[in-house]
C-alpha positions in Angstrom: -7.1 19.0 26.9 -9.2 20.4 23.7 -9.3 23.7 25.0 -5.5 23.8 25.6 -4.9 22.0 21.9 -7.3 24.8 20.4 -5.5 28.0 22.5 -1.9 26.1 21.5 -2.6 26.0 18.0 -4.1 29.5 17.7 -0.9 31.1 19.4 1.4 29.5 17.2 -0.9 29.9 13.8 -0.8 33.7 14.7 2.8 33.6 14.8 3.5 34.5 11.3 4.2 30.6 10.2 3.9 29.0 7.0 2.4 25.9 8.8 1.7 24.6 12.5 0.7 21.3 14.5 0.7 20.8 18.1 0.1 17.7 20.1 -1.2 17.3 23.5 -0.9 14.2 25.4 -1.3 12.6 28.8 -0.1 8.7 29.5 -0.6 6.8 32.3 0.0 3.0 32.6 1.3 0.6 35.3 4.7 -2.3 35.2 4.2 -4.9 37.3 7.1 -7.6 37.6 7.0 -11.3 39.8 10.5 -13.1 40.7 10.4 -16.4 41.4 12.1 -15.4 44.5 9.3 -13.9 45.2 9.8 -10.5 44.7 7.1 -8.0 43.5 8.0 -4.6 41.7 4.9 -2.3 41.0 5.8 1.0 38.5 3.0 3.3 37.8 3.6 6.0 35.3 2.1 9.1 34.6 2.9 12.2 32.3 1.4 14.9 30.6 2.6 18.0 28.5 2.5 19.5 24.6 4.5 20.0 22.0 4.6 22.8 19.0 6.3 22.6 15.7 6.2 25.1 12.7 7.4 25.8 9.6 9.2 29.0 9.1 11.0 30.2 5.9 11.0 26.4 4.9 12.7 25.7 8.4 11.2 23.3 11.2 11.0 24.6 14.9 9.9 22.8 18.0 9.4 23.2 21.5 7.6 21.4 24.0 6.1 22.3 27.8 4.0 21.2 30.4 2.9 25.2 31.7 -0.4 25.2 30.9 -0.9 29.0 31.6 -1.1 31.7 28.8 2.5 32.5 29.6 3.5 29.2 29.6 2.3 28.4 26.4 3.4 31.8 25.0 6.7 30.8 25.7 7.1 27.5 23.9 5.7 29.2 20.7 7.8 32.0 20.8 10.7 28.9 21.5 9.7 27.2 18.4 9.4 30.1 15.9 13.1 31.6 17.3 14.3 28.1 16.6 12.7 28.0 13.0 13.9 31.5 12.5 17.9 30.9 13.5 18.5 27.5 11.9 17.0 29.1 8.9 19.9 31.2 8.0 22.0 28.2 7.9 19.7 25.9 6.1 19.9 25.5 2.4 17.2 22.5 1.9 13.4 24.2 2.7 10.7 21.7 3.5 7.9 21.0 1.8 5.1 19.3 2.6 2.9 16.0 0.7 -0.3 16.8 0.9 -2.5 15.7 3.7 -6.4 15.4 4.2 -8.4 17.8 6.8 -9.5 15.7 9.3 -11.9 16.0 12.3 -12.3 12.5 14.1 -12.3 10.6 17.6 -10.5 7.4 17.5 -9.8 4.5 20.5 -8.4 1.3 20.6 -11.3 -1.5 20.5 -11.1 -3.4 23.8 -13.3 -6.2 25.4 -11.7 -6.0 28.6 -10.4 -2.0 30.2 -7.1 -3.0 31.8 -7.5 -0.1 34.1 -10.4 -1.7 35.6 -8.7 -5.2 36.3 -7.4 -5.6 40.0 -3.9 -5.3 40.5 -4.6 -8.7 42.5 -5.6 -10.9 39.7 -2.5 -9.0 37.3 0.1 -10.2 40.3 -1.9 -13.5 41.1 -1.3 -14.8 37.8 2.3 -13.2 37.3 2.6 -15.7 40.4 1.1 -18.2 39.2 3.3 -19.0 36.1 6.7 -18.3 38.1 5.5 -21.2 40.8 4.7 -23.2 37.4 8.3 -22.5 35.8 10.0 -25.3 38.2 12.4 -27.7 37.6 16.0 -29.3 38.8 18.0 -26.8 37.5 15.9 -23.5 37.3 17.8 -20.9 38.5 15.3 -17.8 38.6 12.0 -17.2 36.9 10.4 -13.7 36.5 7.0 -12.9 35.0 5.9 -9.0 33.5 2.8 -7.4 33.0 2.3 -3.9 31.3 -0.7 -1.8 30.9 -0.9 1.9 29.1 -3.3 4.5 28.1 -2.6 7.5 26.0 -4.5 10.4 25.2 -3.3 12.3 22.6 -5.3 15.9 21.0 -3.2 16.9 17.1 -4.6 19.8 15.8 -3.0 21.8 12.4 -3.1 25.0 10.8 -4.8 23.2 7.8 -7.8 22.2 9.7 -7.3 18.9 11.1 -8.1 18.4 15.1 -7.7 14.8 16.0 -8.2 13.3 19.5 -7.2 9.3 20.5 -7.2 7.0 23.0 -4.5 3.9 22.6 -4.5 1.2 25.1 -1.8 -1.3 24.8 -2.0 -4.5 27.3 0.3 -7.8 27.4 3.2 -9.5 29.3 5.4 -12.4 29.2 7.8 -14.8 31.1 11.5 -15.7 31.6 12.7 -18.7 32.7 16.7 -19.4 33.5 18.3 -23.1 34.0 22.1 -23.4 35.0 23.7 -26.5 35.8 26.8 -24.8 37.5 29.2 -24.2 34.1 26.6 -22.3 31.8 22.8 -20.7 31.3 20.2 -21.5 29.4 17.4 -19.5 29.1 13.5 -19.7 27.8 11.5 -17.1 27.0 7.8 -16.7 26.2 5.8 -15.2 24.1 7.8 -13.0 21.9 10.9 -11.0 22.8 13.1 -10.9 26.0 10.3 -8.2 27.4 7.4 -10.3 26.4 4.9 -9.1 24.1 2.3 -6.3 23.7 -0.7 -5.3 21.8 -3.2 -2.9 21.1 -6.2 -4.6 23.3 -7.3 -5.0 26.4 -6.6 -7.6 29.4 -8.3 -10.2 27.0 -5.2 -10.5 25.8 -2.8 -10.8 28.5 -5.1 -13.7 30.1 -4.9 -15.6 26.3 -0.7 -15.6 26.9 -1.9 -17.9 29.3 1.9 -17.8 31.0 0.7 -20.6 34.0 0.2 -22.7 31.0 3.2 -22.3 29.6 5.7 -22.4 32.2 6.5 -25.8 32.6 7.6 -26.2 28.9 9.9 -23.1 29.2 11.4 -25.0 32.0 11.9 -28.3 30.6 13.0 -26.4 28.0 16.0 -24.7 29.0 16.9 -27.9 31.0 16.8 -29.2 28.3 19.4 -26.6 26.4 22.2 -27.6 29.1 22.6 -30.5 27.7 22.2 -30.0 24.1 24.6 -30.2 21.3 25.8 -26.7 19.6 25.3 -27.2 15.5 28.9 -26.9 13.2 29.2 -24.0 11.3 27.8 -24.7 7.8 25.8 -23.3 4.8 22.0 -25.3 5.1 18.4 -24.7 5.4 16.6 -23.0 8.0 13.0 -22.8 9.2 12.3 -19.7 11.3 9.7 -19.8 13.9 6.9 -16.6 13.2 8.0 -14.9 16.7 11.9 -14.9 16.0 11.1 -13.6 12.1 9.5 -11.1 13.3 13.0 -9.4 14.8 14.6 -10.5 11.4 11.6 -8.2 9.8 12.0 -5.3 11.9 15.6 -5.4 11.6 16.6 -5.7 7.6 13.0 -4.8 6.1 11.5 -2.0 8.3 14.4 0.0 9.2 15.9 0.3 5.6 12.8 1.1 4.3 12.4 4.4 6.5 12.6 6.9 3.7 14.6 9.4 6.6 17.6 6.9 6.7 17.9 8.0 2.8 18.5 11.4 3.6 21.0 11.0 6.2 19.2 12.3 9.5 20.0 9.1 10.8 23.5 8.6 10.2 24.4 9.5 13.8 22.8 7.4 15.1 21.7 4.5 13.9 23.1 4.4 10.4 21.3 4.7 6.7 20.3 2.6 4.0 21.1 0.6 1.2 17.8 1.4 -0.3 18.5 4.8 -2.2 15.1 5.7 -4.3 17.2 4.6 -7.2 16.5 1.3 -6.2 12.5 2.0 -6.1 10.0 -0.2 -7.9 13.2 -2.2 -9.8 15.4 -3.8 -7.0 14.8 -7.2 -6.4 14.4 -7.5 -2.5 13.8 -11.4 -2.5 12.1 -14.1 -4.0 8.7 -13.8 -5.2 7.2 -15.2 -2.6 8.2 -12.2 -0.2 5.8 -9.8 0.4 6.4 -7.0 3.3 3.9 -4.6 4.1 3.4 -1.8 6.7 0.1 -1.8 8.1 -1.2 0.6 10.7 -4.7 -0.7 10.5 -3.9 -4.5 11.8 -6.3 -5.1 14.9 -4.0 -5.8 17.8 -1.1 -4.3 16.7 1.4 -2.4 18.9 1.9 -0.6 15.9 -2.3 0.1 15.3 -3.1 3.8 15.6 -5.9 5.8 14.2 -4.0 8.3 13.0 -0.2 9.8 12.8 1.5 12.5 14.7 1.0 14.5 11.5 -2.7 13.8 11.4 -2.3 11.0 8.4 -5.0 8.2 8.6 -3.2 4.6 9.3 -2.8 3.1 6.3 -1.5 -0.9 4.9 1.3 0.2 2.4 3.1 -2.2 0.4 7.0 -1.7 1.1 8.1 -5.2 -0.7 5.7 -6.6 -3.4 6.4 -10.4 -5.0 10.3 -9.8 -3.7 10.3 -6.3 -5.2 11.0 -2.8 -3.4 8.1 -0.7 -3.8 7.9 2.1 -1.3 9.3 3.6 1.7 7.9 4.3 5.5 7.8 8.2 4.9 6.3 11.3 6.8 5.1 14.1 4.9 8.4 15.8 4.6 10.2 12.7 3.4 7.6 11.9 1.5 7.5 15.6 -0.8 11.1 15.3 -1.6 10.6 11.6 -3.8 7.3 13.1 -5.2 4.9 10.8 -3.1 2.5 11.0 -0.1 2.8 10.3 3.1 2.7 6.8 4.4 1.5 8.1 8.0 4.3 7.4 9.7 5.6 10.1 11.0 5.5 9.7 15.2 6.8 10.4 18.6 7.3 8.3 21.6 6.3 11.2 23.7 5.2 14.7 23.7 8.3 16.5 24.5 9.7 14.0 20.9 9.7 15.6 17.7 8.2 13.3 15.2 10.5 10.8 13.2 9.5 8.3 10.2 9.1 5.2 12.6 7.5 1.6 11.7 3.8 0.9 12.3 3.3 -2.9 12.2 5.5 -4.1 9.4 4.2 -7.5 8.4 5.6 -10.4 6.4 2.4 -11.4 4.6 1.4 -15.1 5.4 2.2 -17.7 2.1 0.4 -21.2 1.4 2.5 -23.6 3.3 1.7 -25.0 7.0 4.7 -25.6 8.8 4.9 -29.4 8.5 5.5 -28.4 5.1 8.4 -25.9 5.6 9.9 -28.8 7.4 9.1 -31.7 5.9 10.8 -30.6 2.2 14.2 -30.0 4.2 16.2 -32.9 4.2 19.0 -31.3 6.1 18.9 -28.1 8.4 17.9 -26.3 11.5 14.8 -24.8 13.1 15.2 -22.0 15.0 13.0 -20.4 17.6 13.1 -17.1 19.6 15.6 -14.0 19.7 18.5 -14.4 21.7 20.9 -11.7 20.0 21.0 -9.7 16.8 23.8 -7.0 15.0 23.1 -5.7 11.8 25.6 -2.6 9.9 24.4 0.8 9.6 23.5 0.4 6.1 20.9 -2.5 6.9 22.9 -5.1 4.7 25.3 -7.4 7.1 23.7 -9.2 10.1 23.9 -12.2 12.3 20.8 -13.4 14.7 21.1 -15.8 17.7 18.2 -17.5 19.1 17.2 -19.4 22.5 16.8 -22.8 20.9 17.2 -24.8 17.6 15.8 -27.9 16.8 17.8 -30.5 13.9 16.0 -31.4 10.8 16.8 -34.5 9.1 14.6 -36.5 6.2 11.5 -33.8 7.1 11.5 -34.4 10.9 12.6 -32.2 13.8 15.0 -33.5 15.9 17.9 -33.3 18.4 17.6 -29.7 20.8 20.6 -27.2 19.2 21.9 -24.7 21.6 23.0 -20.9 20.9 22.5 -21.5 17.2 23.4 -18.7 15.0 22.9 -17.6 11.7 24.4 -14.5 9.4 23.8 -13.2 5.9 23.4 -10.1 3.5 20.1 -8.8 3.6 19.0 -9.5 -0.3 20.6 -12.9 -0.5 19.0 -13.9 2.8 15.5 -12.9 1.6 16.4 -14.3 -2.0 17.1 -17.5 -0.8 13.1 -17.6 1.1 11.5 -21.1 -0.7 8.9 -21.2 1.5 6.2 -18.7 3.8 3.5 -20.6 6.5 0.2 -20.0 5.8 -2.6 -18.0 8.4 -2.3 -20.4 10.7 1.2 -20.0 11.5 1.1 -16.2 11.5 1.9 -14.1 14.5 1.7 -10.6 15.6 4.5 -9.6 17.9 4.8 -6.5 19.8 8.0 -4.7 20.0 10.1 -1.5 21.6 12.3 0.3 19.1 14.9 2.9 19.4 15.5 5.9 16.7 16.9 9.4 17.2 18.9 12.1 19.0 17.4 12.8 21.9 17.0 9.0 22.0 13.3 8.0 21.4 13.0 4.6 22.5 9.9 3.9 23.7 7.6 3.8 20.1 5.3 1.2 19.5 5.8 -0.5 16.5 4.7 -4.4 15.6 5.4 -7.4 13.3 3.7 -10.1 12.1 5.1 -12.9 10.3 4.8 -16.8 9.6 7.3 -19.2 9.5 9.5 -18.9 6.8 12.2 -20.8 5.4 15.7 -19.7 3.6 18.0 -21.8 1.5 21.6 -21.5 1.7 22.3 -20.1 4.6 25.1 -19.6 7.1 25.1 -21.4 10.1 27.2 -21.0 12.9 30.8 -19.2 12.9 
């Protein structure tokens, strides 16, 4: 793979370009997923192949291949400048570039334990494990996933950079459905409907401990049959760290991707109410929000050494004491508002051009432990992992759903709340935050996100967050 990154990147500097990267990667990794009913599905994955873009008269080209012959890779250069070259004569923006260090460096994800060199026995005998655990009256199905990945990727620029890393990304979770023949509940554990991932070994898809947790998630979602729904009202909520973490990525991380400002996204998946106008002067939220992006975090899905432009991870501040103070850019988006790059320019494969995608984007953790979020509500609702979510192109009007809600009355939770909802603008909501949990109630969560035609959905990003509580807020329909 280094001689093919060095022969790729020669080709296309001798192309007659203003600049070139190329990236060479190879992932393999393994899905393995246990029904209750007591079916197993094993998926093992593996692909290689490279990528080349360029700059030419101010104009990007890209192509991509897996023919690792001279011909082969003669070809996708030749693609990539004749690309440049033609969309040039209808371009009237020409990039420019933020300046970026040279840098020569190996870097892999820190494991204690290789994933690669577990059994798939002891993956599948504890997948089993916690679906026999997940039992009840009214369960209806339970399913348990495991998911293990390795990539190795080679970036190498015309500037002098050459840039090899390893990143192995380990975790799981568990689902759990109760039905007591009119509707279903469900229970899900431990972050999102797909579980949760991180950048570490199969340390940390033993300390999910799913066995262990299965028989709550049942009683759980028995529990939800026969709970009361909550009347649609303006109160106080308390959001549990691994639900905030969706509410993060969703009005924080997205509008803050500086590509949304210059409308490449407005196919797709919309822009952004945060024009540079707004930079270092509009109030996000309260004081006590503060929103960074941090591609250093250990465990992170979103933890990298370096991005598909060869920028070091960084921890930038997007949203400092409730106040907008910088943008998720790549080095192109980043030129055009005068600023550098905030390394976060990156692809979900190597045939994917690189777009300005979230690292980990974290709500810092505040002072408060989360008997004291509750115990200053005298009236309102705790809610507790993603059910649904919608949120406008422009990142402003949303509503969330979650799997569970709990009443809070005089300081104390009470009564089970099913399908409890909540809606808001994006500044009010986060103006209204009176209160973020401390360390101890801070969690990193692992997502999936989707960006960009051709779709990339696959990129890693993660969130951590606290609990966090919100005044005024709309409940319900």
């Amino acid at each position: 793979m280094k001689t093919l990154t060095r022969s790729l990147l020669n080709k296309a500097a001798n192309a007659g370009v203003e600049h070139a990267d190329v990236r060479v990667e190879k992932t393999e990794g393994a899905n393995i997923r246990v029904a209750r009913t007591g079916e197993t599905e094993i998926k093992a994955t593996h692909e290689a192949g490279y990528s080349v873009r360029v700059l030419v008269d101010g104009v990007w080209g890209f192509a991509a291949g897996q023919d690792t012959s001279d011909a082969g890779l003669d070809e996708v250069v030749t693609r990539a400048v004749t690309m440049a070259r033609a969309a040039a004569l209808f371009t009237t923006v020409r990039v420019k570039l933020a300046p970026a260090p040279v840098v020569n460096e190996h870097w892999a994800t820190p494991v204690a334990k290789d994933p690669f060199q577990v059994g798939p026995d002891q993956k599948i005998g504890l997948l089993e494990a916690a679906v026999r655990a997940a039992d009840g009256q009214h369960i209806l199905r339970a399913a348990g996933t495991y998911t293990e990945s390795r990539q190795t990727k080679y970036f190498a620029n015309s500037e002098g950079s050459f840039i090899e890393q390893e990143l192995i990304e380990c975790g799981g979770g568990l689902m759990v459905f109760a039905t007591n023949g009119r509707e279903i509940q469900r229970r899900t554990y431990p972050g999102m409907v797909f579980g949760d991932i991180g950048s570490r070994g199969f340390e940390y898809f033993e300390g999910l401990d799913l066995p262990g947790q299965a028989p709550r998630l049942a009683r759980e979602a028995e529990m939800l049959l026969s709970a009361k729904t909550y009347p649609p009202k303006k109160t106080t909520i308390v959001i549990d760290p691994r639900h905030m973490a969706l509410q993060v990525h969703e009005s924080a991380g997205h509008p803050s991707e500086l590509d949304r400002v210059f409308g490449f996204e407005k196919t797709l998946a919309g822009g952004t109410f945060l024009g540079p106008d707004k930079l270092d002067r509009f109030r996000y939220g309260s004081e006590l929000v503060n929103i960074t992006a941090d591609a250093t975090v250990p465990g992170g899905r979103g933890t990298f050494g370096y991005d598909d432009e060869g920028i070091p991870a960084q921890r930038v501040e997007l949203i400092r004491a409730g106040v907008f103070v910088n943008y998720l850019s790549s080095r192109e988006t980043a030129a055009r508002i005068g600023r550098t790059s905030s390394g976060a320019a990156r692809a979900d494969a190597w045939n994917r051009y690189p777009l300005v995608r979230m690292t980990n984007i974290n709500l810092e953790p505040g002072e408060s432990t989360l008997e004291e979020l509750i115990g200053q509500v005298d009236e309102g609702l705790y809610l507790e992992s993603s059910k649904m979510w919608s949120i406008d192109g422009l990142r402003l009007n949303f509503q969330f759903g979650t799997e569970l809600g709990r009443e809070i009355k005089n300081g104390k939770l009470g009564d089970f709340v099913k399908n409890p909802t909540y809606s808001g603008i994006t500044p009010v909501f986060w103006a209204g935050c009176d209160g973020v949990g401390d360390k101890d109630t801070w969690r990193l969560t692992g997502f999936a996100c989707a960006k960009g035609e051709p779709l990339q959905f696959g990129i890693r990003v993660g969130h951590g967050a606290p609990a966090a509580r919100f005044r005024n807020v709309q409940v319900g329909v």
